[in-house]
Residue frames relative to the residue before (quaternion, step in Angstrom):
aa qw qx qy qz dx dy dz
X 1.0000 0.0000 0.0000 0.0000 0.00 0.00 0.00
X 0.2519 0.7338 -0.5647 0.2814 3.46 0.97 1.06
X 0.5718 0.6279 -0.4693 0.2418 3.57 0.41 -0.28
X 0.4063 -0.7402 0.5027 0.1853 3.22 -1.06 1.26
X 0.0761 -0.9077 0.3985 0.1072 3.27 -1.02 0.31
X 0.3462 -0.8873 0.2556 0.1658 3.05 -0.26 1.61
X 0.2043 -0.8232 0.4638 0.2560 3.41 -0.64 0.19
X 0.7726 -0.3689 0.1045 0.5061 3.80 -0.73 -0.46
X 0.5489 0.6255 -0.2298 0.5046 3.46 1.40 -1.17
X 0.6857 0.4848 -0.3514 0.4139 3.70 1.02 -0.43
X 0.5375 0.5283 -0.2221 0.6185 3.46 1.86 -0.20
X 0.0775 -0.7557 0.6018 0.2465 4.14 -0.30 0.96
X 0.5884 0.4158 -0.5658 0.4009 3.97 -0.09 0.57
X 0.4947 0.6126 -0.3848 0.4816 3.26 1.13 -0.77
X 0.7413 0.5489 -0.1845 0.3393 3.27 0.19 -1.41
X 0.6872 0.5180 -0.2378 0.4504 3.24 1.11 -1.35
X 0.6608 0.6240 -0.2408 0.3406 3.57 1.27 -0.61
X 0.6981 0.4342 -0.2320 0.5199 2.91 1.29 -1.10
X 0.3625 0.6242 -0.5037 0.4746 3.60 1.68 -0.57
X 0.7488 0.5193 -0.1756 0.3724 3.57 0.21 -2.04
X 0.6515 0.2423 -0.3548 0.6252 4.41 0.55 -0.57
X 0.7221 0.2943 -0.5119 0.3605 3.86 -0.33 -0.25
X 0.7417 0.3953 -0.3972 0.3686 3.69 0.55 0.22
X 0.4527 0.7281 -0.3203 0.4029 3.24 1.45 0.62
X 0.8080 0.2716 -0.0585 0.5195 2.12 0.89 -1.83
X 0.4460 0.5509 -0.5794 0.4025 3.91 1.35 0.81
X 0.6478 0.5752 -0.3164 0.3865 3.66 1.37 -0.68
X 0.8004 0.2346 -0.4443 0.3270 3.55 1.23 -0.10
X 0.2208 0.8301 -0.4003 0.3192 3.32 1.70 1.07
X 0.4836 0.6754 -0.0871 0.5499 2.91 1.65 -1.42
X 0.7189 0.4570 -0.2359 0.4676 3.71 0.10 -1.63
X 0.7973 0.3726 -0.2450 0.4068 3.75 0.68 -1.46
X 0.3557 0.6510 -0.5052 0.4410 3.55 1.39 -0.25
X 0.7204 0.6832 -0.0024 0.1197 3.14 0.29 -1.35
X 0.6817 0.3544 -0.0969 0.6327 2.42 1.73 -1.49
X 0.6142 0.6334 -0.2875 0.3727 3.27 1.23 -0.64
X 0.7923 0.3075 -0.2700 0.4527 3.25 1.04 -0.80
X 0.3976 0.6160 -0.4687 0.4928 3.66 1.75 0.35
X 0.6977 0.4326 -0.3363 0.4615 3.80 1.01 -0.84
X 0.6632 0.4748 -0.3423 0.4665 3.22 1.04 -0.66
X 0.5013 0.7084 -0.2235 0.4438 4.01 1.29 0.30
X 0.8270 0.3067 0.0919 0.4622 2.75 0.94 -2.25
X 0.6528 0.4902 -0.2783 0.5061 3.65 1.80 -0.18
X 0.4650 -0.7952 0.3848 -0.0584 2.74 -0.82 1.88
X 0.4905 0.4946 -0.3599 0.6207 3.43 1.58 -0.08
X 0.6503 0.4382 -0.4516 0.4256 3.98 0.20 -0.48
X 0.2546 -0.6771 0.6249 0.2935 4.23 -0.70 0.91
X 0.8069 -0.4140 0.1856 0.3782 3.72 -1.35 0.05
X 0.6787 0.5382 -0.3164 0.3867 3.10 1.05 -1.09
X 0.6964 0.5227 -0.2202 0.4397 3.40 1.03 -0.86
X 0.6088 0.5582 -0.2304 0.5145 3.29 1.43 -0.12
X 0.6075 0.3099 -0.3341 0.6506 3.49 1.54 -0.88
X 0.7065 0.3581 -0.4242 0.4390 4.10 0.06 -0.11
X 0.4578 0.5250 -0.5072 0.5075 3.88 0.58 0.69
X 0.5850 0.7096 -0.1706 0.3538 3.52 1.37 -1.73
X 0.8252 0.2728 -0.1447 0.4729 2.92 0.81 -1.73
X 0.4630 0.7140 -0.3533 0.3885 3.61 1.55 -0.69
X 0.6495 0.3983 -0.1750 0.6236 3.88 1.00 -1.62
X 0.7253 0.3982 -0.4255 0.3665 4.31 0.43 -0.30
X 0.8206 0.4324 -0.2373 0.2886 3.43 1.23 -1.14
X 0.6588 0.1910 -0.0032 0.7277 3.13 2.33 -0.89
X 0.3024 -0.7903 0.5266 0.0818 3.23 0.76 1.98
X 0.6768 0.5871 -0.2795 0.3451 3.64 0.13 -1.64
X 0.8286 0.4679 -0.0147 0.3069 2.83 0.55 -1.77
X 0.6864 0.4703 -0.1381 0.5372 3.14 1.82 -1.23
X 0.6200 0.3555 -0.4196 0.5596 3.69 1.10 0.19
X 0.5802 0.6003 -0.3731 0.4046 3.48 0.54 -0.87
X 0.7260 0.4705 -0.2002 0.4599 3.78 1.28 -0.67
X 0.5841 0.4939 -0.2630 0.5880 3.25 1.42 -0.88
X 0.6581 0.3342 -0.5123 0.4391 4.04 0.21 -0.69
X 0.6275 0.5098 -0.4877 0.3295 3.90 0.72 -0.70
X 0.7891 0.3970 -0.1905 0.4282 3.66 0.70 -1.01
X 0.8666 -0.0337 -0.1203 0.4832 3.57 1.15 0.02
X 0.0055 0.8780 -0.4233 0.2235 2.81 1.53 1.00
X 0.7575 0.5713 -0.0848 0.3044 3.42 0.70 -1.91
X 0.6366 0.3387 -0.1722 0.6711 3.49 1.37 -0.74
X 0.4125 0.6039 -0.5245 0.4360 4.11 0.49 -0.05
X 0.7654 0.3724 -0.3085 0.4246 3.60 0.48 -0.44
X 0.5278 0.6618 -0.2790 0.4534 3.37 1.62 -0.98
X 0.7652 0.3086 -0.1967 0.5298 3.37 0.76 -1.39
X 0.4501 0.4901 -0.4619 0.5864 4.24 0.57 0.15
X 0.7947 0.2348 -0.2876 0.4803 4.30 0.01 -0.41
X 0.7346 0.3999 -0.3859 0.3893 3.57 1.16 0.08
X 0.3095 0.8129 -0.2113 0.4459 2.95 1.97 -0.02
X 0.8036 0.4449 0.0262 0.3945 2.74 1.10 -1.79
X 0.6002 0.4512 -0.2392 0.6156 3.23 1.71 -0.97
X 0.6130 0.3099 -0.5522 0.4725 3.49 0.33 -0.36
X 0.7050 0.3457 -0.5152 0.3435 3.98 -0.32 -0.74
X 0.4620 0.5948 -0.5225 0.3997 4.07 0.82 -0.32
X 0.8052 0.2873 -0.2618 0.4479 3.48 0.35 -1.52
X 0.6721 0.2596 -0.6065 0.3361 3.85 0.30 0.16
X 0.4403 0.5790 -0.5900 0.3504 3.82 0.36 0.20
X 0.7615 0.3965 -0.3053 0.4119 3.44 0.03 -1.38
X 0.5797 0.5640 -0.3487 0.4735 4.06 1.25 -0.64
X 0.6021 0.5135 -0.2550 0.5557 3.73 1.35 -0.86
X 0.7243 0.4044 -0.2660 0.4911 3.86 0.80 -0.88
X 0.7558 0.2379 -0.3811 0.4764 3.81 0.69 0.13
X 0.4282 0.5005 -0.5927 0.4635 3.66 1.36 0.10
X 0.6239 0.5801 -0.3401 0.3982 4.03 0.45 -1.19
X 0.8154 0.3023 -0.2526 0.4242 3.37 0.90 -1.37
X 0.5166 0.6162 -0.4600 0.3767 3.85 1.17 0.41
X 0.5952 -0.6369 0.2488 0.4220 3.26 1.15 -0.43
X 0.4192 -0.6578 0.2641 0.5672 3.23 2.03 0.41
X 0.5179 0.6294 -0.4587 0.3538 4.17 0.99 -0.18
X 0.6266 -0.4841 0.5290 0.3051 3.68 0.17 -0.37
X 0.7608 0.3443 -0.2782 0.4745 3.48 0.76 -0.36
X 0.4567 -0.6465 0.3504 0.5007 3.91 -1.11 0.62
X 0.4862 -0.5606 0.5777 0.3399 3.18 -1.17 -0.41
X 0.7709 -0.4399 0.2929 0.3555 3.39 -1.59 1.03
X 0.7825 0.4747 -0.2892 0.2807 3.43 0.67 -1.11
X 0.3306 0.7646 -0.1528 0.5318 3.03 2.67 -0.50
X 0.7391 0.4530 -0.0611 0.4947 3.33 0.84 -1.70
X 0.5779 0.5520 -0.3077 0.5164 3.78 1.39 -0.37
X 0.8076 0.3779 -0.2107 0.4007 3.19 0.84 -1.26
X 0.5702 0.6397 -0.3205 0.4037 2.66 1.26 -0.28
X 0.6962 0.4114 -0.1712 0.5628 3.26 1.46 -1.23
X 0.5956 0.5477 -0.3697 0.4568 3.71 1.23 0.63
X 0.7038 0.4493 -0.3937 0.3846 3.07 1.28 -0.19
X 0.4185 0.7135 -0.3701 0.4228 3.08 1.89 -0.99
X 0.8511 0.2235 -0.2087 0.4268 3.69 0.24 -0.86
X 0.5255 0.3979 -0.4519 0.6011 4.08 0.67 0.56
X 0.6128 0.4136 -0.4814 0.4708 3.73 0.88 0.37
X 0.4037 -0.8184 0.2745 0.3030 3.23 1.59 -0.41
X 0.1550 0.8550 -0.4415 0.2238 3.24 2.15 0.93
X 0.8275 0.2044 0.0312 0.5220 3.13 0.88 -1.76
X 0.3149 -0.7555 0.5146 0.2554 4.00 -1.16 -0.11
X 0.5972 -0.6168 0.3108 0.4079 2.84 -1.40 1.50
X 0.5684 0.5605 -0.5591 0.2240 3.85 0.06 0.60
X 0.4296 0.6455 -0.2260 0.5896 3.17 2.16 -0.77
X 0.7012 0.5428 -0.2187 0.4072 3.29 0.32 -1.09
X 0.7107 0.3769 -0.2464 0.5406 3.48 0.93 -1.30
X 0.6968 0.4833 -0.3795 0.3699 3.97 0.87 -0.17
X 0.6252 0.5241 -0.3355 0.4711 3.10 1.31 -0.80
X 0.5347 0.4975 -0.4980 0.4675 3.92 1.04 -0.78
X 0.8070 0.4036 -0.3147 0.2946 3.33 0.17 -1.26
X 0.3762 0.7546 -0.2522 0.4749 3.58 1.23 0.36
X 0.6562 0.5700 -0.0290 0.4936 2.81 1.16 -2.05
X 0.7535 0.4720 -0.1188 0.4420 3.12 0.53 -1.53
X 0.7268 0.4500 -0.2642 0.4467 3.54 0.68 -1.43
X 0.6321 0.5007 -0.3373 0.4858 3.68 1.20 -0.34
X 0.7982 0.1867 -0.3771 0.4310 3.50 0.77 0.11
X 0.2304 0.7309 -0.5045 0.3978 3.27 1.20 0.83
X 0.7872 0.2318 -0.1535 0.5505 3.36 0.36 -1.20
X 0.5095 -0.6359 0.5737 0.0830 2.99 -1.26 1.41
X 0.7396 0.1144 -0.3021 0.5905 3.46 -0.74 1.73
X 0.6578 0.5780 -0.3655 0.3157 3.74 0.27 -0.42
X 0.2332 -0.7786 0.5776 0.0767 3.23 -0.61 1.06
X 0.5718 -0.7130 0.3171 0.2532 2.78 -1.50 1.40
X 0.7447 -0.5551 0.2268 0.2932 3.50 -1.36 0.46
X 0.6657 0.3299 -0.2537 0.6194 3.57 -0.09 0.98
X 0.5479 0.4020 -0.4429 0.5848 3.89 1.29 0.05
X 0.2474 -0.7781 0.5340 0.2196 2.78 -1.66 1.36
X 0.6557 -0.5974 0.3947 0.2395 3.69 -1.39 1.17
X 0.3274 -0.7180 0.5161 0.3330 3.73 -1.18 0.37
X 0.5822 -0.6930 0.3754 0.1998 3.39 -1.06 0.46
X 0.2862 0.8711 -0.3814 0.1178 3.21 1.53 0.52
């Protein structure tokens, strides 16, 4: 019974691997910590107390205190990250056509095209309509201060 016996560490590629998954897989220990206690932050249905006893559950019994939270609210953590996400989508894109109107409330010309492009590939209006109203369009935001046709003007 002299045989030696080797194990993984006795192998250096070997070695380097297991070096290489246990430090992964401390880095996505790390990541879910994280998220958990951002979800446990950012969710508005949990009242305070129930937020600060998750807190202390995931600080004092890390292991234990995520491992408990993905089981019990694991399932909506994704739900509330994509609604998260759609609401910050829709105030950007609400901020990028308030920005691209001109901050005044009214659309802008390039607004007033598309608009007046679909109207005629729906076949409401004809490209003779079309070619007066553009040129309408256009000549109102040409001049600088002039408000477009059918906006009423202030009386300053």
């Amino acid at each position: 019974m002299d045989a030696q016996t080797y194990l993984a560490y006795d192998f250096p590629l070997l070695s380097a691997f297991w070096s290489m998954l246990w430090f992964f897989l401390w880095i996505m220990w790390f990541v879910l910590l994280f998220r958990v206690v951002l979800d446990i932050f950012r969710d508005d249905s949990l009242s305070g107390g129930a937020k600060a006893g998750w807190l202390v559950l995931c600080v004092v019994l890390p292991f234990l205190g995520v491992f408990l939270y993905v089981l019990a609210r694991g399932r909506n953590m994704g739900r509330r990250e994509t609604d998260r996400a759609r609401a910050q989508q829709q105030a950007l894109d609400s901020y990028i056509r308030e920005a691209a109107r001109g901050g005044d409330g009214r659309p802008s010309s390039v607004d007033e095209l598309a608009r007046l492009s679909d109207i005629r590939s729906r076949g409401d209006i004809t490209d003779e309509e079309f070619r007066r109203a553009k040129e309408l369009v256009l000549s109102g935001s040409a001049a600088s201060g002039a408000s477009a046709p059918g906006t009423p003007t202030s009386g300053r």
